[in-house]
N, C-alpha and C positions, 0 to 999 in steps of 0.2 A: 504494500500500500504506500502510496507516494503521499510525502508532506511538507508542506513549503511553506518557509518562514521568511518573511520580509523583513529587516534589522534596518533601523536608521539612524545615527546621522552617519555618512560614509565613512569608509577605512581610513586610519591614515596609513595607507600603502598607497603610494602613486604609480598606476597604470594597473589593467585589467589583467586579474590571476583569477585562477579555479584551483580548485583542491578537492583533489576525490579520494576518500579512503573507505578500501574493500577489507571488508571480514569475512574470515571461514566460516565454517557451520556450526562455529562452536559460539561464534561471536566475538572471535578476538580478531587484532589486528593483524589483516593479511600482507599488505600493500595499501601505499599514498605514493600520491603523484602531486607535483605543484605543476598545472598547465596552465604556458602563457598560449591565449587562445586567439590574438590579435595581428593579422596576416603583416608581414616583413614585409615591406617598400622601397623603404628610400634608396638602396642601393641600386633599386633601379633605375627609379623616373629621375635620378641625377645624369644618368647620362645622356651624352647629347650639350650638355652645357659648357660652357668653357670652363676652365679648369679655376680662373679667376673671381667667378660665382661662388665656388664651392663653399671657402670660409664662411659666406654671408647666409648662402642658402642651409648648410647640417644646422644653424642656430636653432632651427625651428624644428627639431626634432624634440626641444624640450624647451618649458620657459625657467626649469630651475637651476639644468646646465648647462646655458646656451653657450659660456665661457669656453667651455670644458671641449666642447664638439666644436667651435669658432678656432682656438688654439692649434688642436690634434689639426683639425684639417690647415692651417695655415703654416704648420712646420711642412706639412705634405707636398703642400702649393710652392714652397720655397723649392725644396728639390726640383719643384719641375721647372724653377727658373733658375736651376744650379745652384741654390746658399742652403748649405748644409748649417744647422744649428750654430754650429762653433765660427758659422764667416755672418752671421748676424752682425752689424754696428752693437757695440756696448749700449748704446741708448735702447736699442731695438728688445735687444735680448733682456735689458732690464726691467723696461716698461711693461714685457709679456709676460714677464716673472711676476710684476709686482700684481697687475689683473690676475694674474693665474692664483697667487695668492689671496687678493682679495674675495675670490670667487670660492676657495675650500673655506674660507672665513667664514663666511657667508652661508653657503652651502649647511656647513657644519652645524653652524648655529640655529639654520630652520629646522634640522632634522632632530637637534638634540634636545632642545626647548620646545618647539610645539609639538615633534609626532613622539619623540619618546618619553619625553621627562613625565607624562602622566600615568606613564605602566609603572615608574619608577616610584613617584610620589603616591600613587593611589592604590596601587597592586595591582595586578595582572587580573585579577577577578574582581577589581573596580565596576562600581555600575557602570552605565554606559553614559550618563548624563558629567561623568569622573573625567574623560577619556579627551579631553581637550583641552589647548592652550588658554579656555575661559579660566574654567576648571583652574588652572594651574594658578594664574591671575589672582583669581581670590583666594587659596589657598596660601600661596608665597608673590607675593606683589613683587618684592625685590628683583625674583630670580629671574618672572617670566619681565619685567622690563630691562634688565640687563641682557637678556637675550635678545627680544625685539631691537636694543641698540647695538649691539653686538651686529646682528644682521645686518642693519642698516650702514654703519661704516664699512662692511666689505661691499654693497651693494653703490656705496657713494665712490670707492676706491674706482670700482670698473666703472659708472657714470662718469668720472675725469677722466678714462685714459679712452673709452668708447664712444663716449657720448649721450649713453642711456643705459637705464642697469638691468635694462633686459633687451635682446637683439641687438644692440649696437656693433656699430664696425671700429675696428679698432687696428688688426694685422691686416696688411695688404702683402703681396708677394717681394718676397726678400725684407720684410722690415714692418713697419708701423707707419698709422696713417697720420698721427699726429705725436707732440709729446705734450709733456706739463709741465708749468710755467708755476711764478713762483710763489703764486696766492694760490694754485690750486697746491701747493707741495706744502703753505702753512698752514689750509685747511684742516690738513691732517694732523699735522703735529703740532699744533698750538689754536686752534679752532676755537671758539666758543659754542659754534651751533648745534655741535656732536660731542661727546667726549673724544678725545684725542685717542695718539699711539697707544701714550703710554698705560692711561684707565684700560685698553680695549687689552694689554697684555696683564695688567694685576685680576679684572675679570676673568681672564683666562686659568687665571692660577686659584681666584678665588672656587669658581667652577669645578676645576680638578678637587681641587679640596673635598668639595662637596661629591663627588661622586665615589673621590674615597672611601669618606666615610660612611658611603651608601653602600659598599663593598664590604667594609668592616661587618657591618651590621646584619647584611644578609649574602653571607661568604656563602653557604651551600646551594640556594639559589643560583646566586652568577655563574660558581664553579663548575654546577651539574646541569641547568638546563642548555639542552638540546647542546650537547658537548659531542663530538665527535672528532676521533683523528681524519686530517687534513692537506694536501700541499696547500703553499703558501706564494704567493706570486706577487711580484712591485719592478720599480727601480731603483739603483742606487748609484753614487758617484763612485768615482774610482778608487776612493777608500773606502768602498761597501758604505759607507754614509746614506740615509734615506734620501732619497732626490725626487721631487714633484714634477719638476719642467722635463729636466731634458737629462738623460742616465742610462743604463745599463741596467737590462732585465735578472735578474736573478727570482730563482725556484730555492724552496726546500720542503724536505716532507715534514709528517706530525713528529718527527724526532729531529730534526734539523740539518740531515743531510742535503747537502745541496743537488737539486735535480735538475737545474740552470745554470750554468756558474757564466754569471754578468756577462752578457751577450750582447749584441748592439742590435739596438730597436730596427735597423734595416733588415735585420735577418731572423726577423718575428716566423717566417714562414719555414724557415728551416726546421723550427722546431714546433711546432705547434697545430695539430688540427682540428674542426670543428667535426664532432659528434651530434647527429640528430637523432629526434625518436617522434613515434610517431603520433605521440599526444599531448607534442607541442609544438609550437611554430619556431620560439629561441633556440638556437644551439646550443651544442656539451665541448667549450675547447676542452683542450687535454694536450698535455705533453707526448709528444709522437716516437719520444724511448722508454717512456714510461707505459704507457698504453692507455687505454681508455676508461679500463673500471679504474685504474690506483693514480691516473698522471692529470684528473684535475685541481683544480687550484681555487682559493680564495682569494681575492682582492680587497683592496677596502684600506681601512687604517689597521686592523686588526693583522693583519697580511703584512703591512708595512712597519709596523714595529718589530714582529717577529722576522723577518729576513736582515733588516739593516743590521751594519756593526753597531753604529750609534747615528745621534739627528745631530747636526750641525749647527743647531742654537744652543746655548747651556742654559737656560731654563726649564727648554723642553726635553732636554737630555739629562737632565735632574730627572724628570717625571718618568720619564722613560727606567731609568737605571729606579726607580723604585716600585715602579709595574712589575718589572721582570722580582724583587727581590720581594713582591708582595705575593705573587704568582708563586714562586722556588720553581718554576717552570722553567729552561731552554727554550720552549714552543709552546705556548696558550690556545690550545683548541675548543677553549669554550666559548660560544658564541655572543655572551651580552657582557665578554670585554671588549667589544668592539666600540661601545659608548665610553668608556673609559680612554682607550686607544682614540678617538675620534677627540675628546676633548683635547688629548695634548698634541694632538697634530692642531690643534686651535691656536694654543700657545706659541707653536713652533711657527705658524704664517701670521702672528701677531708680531713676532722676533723678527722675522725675512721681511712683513711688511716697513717695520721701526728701520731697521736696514737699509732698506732700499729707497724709502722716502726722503732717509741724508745723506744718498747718492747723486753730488750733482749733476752724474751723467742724466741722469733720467728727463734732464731739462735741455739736454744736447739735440740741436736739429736735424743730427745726421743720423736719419731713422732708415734707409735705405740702400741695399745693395744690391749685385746684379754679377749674374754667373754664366754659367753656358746652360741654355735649357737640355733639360732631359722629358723625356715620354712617361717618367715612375717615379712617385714622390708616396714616401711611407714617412706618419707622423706619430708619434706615441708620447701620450703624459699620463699623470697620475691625477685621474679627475677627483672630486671627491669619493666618488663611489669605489676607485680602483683603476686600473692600468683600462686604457683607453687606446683604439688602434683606428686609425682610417688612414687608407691606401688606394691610390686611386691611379691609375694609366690616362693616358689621352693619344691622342691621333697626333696627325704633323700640322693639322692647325689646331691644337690647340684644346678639344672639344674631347669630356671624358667618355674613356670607352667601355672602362671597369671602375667598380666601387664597390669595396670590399670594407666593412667596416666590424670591430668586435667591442662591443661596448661592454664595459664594467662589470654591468647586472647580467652579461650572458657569461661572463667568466664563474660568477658566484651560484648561477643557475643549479648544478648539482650540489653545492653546499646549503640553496635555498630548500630543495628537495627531501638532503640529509634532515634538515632543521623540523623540516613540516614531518617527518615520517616519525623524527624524535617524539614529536607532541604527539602522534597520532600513537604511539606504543606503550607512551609512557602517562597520559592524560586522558585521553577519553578513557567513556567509561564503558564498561563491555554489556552495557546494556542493550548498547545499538540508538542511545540517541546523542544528541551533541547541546550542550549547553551553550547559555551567554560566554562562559568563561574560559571555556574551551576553544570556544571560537577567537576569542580572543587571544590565549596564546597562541593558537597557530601565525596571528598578525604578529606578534611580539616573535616569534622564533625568525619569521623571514622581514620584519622590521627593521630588526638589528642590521642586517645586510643596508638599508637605508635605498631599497632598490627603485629603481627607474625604467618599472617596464614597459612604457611607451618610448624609453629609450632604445630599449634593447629589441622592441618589435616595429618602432616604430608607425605609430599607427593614431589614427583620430578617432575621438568623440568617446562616451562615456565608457569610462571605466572599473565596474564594479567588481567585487571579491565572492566570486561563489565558493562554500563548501559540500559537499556532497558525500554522504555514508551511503555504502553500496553492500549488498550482504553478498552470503557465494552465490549464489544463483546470481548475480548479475544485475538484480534490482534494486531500486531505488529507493530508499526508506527513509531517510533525513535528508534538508535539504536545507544552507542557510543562506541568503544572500545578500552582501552589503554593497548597496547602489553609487557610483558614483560617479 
């Protein structure tokens, strides 16, 4: 007998997922699957375009990473007009650093303060009226508008170097289309309208503080939900150093052997293939000497503490060296330290931002260079969500032929799968129905991921969270869906 529950106000998961979990005869958990159900595009209908569209046009594959997908593809574009990262003008490469920054700022700060901190402050079987940055507002005033501001200075950072803090153009091929000048550079750092650099990196630390001690307090939570061994995937500089912009791929598995050893983001293809199935539209990468059930990976901040030797601010490399000695872990497989991990990469682009704002290049005109074109330009950064790849071919004028793109949330895709199969084994009840609260850890287990899968399938119009309990026979008995 089929039964259908209509849940509202919507998920905070951005883009459309289903979740079906099958029970035996006995009524326990057989199988879960996380299906992204929303048909893949963009790679297509980009061809045909000039290649110097591209940066402008992937924006719109999201409005919360448009940076992320503007950048990737603009290191891309550079190749095909011959400037490889390292022949960037100093101003060029600064400017794109400091937006690139401002944008995981940012980034970070909507996912941590509005979509998670209310599982955090309320609990996971919070009612539902709990489950939002209202919610959060009245509860702790301080926190949710240190967040809101929080957001807003990475959001003003890319409005000065773009022009608007969402879509804007900012990379052009070989360089940057503009710089900043030196009221928009004391905006930042001595501002009245916003708090400044330096308020946005002591929030940073106040923040970590607080999630500490949210870790102290409910250590077997963090430790155990939806925990699984893992590989781990990012980049890093050439002193294994964490690196956001522009670095060297490196892998390691759930024990920290290295399964990538720092590789150049041109030769992503050598090692890496995408895995499909047939009840979803995203892909399964995987490392192609590892194979396909043991060689994928997580992305994310989570991914990126665990691979680096250390981060390259001493703030955020304080917090770091006391993650790992809070952990006694080598490698952290449990999935909602990834909100911990995510706050001190906050600190660390609050560091890079203070940095780069009293970099007089960054006010330098000389934003442009120019090489010998090539036909194949391959771009990779570290967006908020995780390692980011778009590659693209073109013709002899100019117009692309191929677009190949791996976004973040299709890297995390089998560790989103792991997470939801965790709750499905370990939380429902073997009754064969599904509660409020269940349902909502399923959102908290693939939450944490911070996923974007309108990114990763790119696709329009609404996007709701179905769950579905299926018994053996094949039928349909529960059914929950959150509209969005």
């Amino acid at each position: 007998m089929k039964k259908k529950i209509t849940i509202d106000p919507v998920t905070r998961v951005e883009g459309h997922g289903r979740v079906t979990i099958h029970l035996d005869e006995y009524g326990k958990v057989e199988d879960s699957f996380f299906h992204i159900v929303e048909f893949r595009g963009f790679e297509r209908f980009i061809q045909g375009h000039p290649y110097w569209e591209a940066p402008v046009l992937v924006q719109r594959l999201c409005g919360i990473c448009p940076v992320s997908h503007h950048l990737a593809a603009a290191k891309a574009i550079d190749q095909l007009v011959g400037v490889d990262p390292e022949d960037l003008s100093p101003a060029a490469f600064k400017l794109r650093k400091l937006m690139h920054y401002g944008q995981i700022f940012q980034s970070h700060a909507l996912h941590f303060f509005y979509l998670a901190s209310p599982d955090l402050l309320f609990g996971v079987d919070a009612p539902v009226e709990k489950r939002n940055v209202f919610a959060v507002a009245i509860e702790n005033k301080e926190l949710a508008k240190k967040g809101i501001l929080m957001r807003k200075f990475g959001q003003e950072i890319i409005q000065a170097i773009a022009g608007k803090k969402i879509h804007g153009v900012a990379a052009v091929p070989g360089g940057m289309h503009k710089t900043m000048d030196q009221k928009e550079r004391d905006y930042f750092l001595n501002g009245k309208d916003i708090p400044n650099i330096n308020t946005m990196i002591e929030w940073s630390q106040e923040i970590i503080e607080f999630i500490k001690s949210y870790h102290e307090k409910n250590r077997n939570l963090m430790d155990t939900f939806a925990a699984f061994p893992s590989g781990h995937l990012g980049m890093v500089d050439d002193l294994g150093n964490m690196e956001l912009y522009h670095g060297k791929l490196r892998a390691i598995d759930s024990e920290g052997i290295i399964t990538l050893p720092d590789v150049s983001t041109d030769d992503y293809q050598k090692y890496f293939l995408e895995g499909v199935e047939r009840w979803s539209y995203m892909k399964f990468p995987y490392l192609k000497e590892v194979g396909r059930e043991k060689g994928w990976n997580r992305v994310g901040p989570l991914a990126r503490v665990n691979i680096c030797n250390a981060i390259p601010t001493p703030l955020a490399e304080k917090e770091r060296q006391a993650f790992i000695a809070f952990t006694g872990k080598k490698v952290n497989n449990s999935t909602l330290y990834s909100h911990w991990a995510r706050l001190i990469e906050i600190l660390h682009c609050a560091e890079m931002m203070r940095d780069l704002l009293h970099d007089d290049e960054i006010m330098s005109s000389d934003l442009v260079r120019e090489g010998k074109p090539r036909l194949e330009g391959i771009g990779i950064i570290e967006a908020p969500r995780g390692t980011l790849t778009h590659h693209y071919q073109v013709d002899e004028k100019g117009m692309i032929t191929r677009c190949n793109l791996i976004v973040s949330t299709t890297h995390n895709n089998e560790a989103m799968n792991h997470a939801v199969r965790w709750v499905a084994n370990n939380v429902i009840s073997q009754k064969g129905t599904i509660t409020d609260g269940m349902l909502n850890q399923v959102e908290v287990a693939i939450r944490a991921y911070d996923p974007c899968l309108s990114c990763a399938t790119q696709a329009l119009g609404q996007m709701p969270l179905r769950v579905e309990l299926i018994n053996h026979k094949g039928e349909l008995i529960d059914e929950r869906i959150k509209n969005g």
